[in-house]
PyMOL Python script that loads the backbone (N, CA, C, O; Angstrom):
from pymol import cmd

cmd.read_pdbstr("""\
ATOM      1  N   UNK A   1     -12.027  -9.062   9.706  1.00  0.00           N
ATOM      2  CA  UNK A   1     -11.134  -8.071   9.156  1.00  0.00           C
ATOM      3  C   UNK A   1     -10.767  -8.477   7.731  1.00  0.00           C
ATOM      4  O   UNK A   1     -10.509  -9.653   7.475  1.00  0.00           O
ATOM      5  N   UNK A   2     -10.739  -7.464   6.744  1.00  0.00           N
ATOM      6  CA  UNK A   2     -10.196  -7.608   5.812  1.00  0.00           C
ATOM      7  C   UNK A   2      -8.706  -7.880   4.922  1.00  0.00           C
ATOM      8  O   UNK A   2      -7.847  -7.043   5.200  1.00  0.00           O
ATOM      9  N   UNK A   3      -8.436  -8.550   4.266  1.00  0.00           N
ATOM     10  CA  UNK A   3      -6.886  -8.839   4.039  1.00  0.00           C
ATOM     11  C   UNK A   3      -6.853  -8.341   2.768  1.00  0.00           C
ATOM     12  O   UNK A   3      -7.624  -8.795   1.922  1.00  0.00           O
ATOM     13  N   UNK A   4      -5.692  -7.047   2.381  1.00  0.00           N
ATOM     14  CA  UNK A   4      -5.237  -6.775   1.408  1.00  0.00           C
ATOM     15  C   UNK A   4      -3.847  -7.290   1.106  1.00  0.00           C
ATOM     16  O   UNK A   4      -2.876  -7.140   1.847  1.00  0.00           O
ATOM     17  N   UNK A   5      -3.857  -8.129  -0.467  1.00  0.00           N
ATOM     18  CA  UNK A   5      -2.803  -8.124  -0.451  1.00  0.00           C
ATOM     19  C   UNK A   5      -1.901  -6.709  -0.820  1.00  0.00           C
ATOM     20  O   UNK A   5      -2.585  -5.731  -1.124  1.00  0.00           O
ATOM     21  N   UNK A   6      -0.242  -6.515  -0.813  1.00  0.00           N
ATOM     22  CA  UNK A   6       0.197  -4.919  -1.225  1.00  0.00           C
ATOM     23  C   UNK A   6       1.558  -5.579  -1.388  1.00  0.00           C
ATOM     24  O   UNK A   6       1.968  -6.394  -0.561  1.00  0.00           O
ATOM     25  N   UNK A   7       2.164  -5.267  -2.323  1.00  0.00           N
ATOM     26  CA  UNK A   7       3.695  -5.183  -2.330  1.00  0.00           C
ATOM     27  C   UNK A   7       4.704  -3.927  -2.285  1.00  0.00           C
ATOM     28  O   UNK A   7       4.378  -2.975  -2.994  1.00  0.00           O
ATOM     29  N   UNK A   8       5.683  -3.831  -1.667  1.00  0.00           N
ATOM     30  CA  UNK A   8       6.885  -2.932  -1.353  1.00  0.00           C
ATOM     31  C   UNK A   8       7.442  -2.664  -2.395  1.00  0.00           C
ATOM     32  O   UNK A   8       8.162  -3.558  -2.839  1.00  0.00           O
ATOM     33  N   UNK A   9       7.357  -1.521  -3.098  1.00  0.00           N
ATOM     34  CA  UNK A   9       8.687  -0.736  -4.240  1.00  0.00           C
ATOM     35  C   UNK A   9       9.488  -0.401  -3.789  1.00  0.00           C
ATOM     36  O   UNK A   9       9.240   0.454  -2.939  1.00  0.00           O
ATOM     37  N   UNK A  10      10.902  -0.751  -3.962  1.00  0.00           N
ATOM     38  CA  UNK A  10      11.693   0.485  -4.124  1.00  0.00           C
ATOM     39  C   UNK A  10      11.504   1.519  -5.063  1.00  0.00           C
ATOM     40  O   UNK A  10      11.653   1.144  -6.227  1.00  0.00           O
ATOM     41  N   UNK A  11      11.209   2.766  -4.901  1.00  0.00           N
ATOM     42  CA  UNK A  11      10.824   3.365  -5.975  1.00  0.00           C
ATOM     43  C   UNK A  11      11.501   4.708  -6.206  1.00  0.00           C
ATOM     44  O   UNK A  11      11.678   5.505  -5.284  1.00  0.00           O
ATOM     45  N   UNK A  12      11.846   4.920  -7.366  1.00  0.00           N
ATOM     46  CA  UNK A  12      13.267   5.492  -7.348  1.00  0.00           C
ATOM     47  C   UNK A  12      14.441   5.788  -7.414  1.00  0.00           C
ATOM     48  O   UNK A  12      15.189   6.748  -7.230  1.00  0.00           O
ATOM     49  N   UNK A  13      14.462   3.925  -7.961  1.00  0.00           N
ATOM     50  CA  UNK A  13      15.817   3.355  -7.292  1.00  0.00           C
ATOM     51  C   UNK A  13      16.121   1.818  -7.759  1.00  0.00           C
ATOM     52  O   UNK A  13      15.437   0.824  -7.518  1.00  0.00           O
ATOM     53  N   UNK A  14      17.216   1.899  -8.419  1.00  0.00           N
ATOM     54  CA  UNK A  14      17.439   0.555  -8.983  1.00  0.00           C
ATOM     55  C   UNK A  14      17.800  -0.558  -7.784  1.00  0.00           C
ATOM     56  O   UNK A  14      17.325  -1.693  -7.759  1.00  0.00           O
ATOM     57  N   UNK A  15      18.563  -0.110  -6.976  1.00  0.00           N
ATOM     58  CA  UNK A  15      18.965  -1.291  -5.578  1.00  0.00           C
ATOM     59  C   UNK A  15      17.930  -1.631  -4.855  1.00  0.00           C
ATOM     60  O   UNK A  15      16.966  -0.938  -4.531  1.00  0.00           O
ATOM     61  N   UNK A  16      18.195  -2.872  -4.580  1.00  0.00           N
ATOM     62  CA  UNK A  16      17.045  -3.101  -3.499  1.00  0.00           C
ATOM     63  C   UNK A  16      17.586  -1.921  -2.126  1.00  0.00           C
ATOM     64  O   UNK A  16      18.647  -1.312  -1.987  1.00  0.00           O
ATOM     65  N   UNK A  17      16.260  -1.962  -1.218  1.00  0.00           N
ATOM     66  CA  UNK A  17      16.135  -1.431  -0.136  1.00  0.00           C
ATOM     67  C   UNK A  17      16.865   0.168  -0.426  1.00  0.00           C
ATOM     68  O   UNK A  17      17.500   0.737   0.462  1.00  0.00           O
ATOM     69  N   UNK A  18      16.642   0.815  -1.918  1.00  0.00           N
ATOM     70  CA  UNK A  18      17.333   2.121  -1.963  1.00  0.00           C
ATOM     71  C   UNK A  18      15.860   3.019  -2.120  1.00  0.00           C
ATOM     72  O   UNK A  18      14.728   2.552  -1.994  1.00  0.00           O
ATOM     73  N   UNK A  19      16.284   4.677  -2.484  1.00  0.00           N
ATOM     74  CA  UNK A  19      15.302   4.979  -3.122  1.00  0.00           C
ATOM     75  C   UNK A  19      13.941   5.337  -1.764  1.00  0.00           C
ATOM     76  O   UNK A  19      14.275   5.479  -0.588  1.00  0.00           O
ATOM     77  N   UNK A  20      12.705   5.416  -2.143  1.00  0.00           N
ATOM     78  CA  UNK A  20      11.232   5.571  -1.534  1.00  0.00           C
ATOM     79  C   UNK A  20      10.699   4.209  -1.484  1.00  0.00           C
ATOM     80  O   UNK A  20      10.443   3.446  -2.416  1.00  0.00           O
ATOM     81  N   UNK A  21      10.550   4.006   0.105  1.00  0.00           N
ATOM     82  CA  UNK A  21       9.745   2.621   0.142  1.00  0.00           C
ATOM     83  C   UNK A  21       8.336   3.011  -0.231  1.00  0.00           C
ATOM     84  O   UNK A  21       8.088   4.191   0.015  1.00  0.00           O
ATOM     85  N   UNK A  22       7.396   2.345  -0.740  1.00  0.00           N
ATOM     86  CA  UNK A  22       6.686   2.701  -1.472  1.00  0.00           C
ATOM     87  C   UNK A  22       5.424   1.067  -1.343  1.00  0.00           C
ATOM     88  O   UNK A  22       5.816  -0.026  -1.751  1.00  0.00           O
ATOM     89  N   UNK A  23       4.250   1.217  -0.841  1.00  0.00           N
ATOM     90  CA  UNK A  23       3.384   0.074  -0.585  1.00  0.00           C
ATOM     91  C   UNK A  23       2.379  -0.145  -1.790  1.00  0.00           C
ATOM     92  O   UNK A  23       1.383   0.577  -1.751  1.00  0.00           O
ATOM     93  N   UNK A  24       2.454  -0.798  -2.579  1.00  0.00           N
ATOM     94  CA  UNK A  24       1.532  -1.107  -3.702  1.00  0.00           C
ATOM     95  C   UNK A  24       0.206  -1.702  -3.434  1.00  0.00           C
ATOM     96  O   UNK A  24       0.341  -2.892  -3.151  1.00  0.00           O
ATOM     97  N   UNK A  25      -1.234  -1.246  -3.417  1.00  0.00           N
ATOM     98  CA  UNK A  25      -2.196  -2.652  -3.081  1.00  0.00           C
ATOM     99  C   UNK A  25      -2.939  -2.583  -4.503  1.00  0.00           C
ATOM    100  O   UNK A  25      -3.820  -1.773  -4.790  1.00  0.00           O
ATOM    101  N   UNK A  26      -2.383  -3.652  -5.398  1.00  0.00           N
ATOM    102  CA  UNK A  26      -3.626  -4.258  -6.457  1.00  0.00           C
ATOM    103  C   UNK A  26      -4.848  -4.105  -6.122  1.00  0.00           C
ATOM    104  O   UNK A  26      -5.062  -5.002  -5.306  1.00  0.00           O
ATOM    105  N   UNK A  27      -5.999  -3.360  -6.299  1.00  0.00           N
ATOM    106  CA  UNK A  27      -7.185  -3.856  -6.245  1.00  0.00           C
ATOM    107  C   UNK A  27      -7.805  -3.613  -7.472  1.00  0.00           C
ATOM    108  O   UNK A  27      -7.657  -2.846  -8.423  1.00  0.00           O
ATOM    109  N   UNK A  28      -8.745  -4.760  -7.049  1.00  0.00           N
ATOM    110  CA  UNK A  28     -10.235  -5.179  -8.245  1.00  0.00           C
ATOM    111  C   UNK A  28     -11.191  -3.988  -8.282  1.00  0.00           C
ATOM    112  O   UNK A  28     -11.710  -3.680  -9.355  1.00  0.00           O
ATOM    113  N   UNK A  29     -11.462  -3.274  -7.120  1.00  0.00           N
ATOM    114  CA  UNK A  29     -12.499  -2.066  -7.146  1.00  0.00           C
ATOM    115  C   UNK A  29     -11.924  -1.161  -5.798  1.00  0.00           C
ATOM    116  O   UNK A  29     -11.460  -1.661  -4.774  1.00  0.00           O
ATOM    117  N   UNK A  30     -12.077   0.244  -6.068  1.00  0.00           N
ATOM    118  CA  UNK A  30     -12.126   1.272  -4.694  1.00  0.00           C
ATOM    119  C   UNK A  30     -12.491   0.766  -3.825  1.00  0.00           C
ATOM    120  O   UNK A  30     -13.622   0.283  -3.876  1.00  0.00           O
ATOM    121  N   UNK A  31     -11.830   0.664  -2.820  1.00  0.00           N
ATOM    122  CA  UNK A  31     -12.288   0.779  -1.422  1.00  0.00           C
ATOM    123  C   UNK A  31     -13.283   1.727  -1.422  1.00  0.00           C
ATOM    124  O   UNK A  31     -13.343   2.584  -2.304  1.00  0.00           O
ATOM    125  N   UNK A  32     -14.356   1.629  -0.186  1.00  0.00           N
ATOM    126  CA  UNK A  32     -15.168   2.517   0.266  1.00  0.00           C
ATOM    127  C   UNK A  32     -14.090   3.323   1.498  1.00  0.00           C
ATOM    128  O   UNK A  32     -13.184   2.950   2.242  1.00  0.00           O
ATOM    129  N   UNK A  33     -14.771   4.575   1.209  1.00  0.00           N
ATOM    130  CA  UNK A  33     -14.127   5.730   2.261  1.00  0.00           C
ATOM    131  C   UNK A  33     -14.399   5.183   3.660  1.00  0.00           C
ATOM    132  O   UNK A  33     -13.831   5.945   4.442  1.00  0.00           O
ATOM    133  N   UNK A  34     -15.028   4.184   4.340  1.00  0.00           N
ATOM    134  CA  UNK A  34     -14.694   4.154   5.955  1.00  0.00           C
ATOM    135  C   UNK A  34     -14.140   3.054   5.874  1.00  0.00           C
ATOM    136  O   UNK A  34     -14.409   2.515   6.947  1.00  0.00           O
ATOM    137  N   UNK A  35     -13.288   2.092   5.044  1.00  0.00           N
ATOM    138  CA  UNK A  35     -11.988   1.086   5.016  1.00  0.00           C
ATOM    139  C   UNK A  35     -11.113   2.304   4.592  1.00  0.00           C
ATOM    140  O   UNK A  35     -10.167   2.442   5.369  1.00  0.00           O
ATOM    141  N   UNK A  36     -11.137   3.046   3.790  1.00  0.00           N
ATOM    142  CA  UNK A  36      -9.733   3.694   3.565  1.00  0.00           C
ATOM    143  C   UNK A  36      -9.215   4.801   5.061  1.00  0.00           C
ATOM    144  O   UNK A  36      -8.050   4.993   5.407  1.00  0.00           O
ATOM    145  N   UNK A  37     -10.613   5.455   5.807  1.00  0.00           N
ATOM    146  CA  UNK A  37     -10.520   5.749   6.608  1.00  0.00           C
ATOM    147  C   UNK A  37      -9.500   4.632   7.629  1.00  0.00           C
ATOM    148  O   UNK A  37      -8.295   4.595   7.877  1.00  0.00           O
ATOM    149  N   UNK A  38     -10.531   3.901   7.984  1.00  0.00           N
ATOM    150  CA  UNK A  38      -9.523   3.018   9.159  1.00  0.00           C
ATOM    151  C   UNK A  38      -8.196   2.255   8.717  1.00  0.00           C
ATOM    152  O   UNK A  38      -7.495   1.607   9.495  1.00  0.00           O
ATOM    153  N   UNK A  39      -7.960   2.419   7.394  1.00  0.00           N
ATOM    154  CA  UNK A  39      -6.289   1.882   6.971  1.00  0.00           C
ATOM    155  C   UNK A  39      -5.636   3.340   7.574  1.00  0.00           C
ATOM    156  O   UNK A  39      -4.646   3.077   8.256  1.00  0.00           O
ATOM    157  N   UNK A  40      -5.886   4.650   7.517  1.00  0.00           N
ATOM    158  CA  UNK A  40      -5.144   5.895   7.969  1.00  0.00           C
ATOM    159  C   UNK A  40      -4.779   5.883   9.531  1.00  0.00           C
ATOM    160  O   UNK A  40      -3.764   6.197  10.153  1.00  0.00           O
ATOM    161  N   UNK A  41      -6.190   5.327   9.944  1.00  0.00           N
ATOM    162  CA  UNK A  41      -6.540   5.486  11.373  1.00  0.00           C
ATOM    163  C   UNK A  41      -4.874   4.362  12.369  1.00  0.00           C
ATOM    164  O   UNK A  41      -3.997   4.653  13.182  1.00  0.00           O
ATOM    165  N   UNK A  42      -5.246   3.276  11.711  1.00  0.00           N
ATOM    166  CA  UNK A  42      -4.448   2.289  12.236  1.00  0.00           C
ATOM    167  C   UNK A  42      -2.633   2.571  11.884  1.00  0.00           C
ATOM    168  O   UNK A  42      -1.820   1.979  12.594  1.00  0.00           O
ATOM    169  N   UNK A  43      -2.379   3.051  11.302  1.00  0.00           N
ATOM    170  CA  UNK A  43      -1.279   3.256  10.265  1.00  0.00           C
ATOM    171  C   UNK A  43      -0.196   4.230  10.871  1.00  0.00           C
ATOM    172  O   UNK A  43       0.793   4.543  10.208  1.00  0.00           O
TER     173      UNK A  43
END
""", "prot")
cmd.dss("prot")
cmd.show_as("cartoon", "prot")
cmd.util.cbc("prot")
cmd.orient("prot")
């Protein structure tokens, strides 16, 4: 299995935990469509 790293925004919103939680994943290149598929699938 693959490991993405992703970090949490508050986004929206100066306070922590205010605002749109919001999942960030840095990547180096697109995912291919049947990993982005099964991140939906599982989710």
């Amino acid at each position: 299995m693959q490991q993405i790293d992703f970090y949490m925004v508050d986004a929206f919103s100066t306070a922590t935990f205010g605002g749109n939680a919001a999942a960030v994943c840095p990547l180096t290149e697109w995912l291919p469509d049947e990993t982005l598929l099964k991140n939906v699938q599982t989710a």
